[in-house]
C-alpha positions in Angstrom: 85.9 136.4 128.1 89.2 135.4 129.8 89.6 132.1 132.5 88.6 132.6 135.7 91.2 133.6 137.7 92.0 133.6 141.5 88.7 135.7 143.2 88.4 136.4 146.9 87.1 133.1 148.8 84.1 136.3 150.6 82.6 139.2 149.3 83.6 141.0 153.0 87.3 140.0 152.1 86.8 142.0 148.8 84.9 144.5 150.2 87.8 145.3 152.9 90.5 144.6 150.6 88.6 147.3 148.2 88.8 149.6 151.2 92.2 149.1 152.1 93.2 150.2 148.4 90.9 152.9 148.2 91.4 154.8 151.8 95.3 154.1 151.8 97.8 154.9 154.4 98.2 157.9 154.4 94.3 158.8 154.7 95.4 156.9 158.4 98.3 158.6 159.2 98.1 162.0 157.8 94.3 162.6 158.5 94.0 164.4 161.7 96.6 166.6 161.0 95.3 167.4 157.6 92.0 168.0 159.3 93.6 170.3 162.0 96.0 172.2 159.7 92.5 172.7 157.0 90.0 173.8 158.9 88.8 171.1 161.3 85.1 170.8 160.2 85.4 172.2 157.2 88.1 170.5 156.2 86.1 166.9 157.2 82.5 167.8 155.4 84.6 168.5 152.0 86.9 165.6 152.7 84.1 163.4 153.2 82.0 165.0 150.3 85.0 164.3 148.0 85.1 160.8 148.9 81.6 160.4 148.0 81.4 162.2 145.0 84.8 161.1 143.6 86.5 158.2 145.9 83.6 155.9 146.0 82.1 156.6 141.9 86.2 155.7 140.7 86.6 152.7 142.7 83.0 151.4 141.2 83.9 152.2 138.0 87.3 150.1 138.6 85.3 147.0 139.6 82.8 147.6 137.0 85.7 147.6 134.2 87.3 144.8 136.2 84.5 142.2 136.1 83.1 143.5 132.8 86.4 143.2 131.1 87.8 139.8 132.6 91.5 140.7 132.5 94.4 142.5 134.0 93.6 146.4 134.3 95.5 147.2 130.6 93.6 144.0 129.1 90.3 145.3 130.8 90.6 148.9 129.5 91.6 147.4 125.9 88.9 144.8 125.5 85.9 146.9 126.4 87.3 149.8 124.7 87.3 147.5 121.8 84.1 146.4 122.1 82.7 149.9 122.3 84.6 150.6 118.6 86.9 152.5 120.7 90.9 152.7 120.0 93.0 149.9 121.9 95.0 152.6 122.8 92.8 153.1 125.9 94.7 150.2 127.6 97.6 152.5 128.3 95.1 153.8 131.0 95.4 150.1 132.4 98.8 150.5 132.7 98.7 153.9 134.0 96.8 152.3 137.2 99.4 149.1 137.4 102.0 152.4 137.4 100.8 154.3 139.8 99.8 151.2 142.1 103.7 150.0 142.3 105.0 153.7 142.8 102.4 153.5 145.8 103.4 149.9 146.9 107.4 150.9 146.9 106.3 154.4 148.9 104.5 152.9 151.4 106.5 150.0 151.7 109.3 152.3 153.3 107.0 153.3 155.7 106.0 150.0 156.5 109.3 149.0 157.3 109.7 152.0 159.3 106.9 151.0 161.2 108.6 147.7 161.9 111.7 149.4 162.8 109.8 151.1 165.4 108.1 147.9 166.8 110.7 146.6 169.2 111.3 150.7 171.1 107.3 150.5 171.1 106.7 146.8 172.6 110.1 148.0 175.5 107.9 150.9 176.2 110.8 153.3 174.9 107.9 155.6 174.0 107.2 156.4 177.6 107.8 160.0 178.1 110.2 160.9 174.9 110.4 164.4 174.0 109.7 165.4 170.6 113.6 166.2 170.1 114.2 162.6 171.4 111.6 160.7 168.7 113.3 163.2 165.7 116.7 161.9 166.9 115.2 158.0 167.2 114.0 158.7 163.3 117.3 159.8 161.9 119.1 156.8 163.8 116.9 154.7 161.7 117.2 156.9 158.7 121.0 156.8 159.3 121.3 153.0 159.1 121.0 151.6 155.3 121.6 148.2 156.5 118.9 148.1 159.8 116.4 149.9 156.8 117.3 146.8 154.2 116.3 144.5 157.2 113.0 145.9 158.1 112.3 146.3 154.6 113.1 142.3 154.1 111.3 141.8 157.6 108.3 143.4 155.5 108.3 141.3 152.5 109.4 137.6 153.8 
């Protein structure tokens, strides 16, 4: 078994930061209009059946190879693979996960720092009564700027 590493000072802080992970962004941002576009009710009941039959048994298993194997998610996957006489090769679905969770960081990242972009209109109450013409043009102003998106994007990370 590896060292102790750095653990989460409550179990509510894991339990939220487990959530976060799991429900993501753009369950947030995209859902009513997923749920309007799909059906309405429909839509929700298979949603939510999906998250209960698939969302919340994957992000059990992920703790349960997390804290049964002791190390990162590739060392995890390899050691209990190992341990079951499996190949080693089964830690390339540990990196597979560190993969996919820093294409998702540097996607929603963007969006964060649009987000921050938008905070100063938002807090002037520049919001008040725009068209939808007039938010599309206040998005491609943003879009248009490399430099103002470098600066959010710092804003973001420091």
């Amino acid at each position: 078994m590896a060292e102790p590493g750095v653990k989460f000072a409550t179990r509510m802080g894991f339990i939220l930061a487990a959530m976060g992970s799991a429900v993501g962004l753009g369950n947030i941002w995209r859902f009513t209009f997923m749920a309007g576009e799909n059906g309405g009710g429909a839509f929700i009941l298979l949603y939510f059946l999906f998250i209960v039959f698939l969302g919340i048994p994957c992000v059990i298993a992920m703790i349960c190879i997390g804290r049964r194997g002791g190390h990162s998610p590739a060392g995890s996957t390899k050691a209990l693979a190992v341990a079951e006489g499996r190949s080693e090769n089964w830690k390339l679905l540990g990196w597979l996960a560190i993969g996919v969770a820093f294409l998702a960081l540097t996607f929603f990242s963007v969006i964060a720092g649009w987000v921050l972009a938008y905070l100063p209109y938002s807090l002037s109450g520049g919001f008040v009564g725009i068209t939808a013409e007039e938010s599309v043009q206040l998005f491609d102003d943003i879009q248009a700027s490399p430099l103002g998106m470098t600066f959010w994007q710092a804003c973001l990370w420091y």
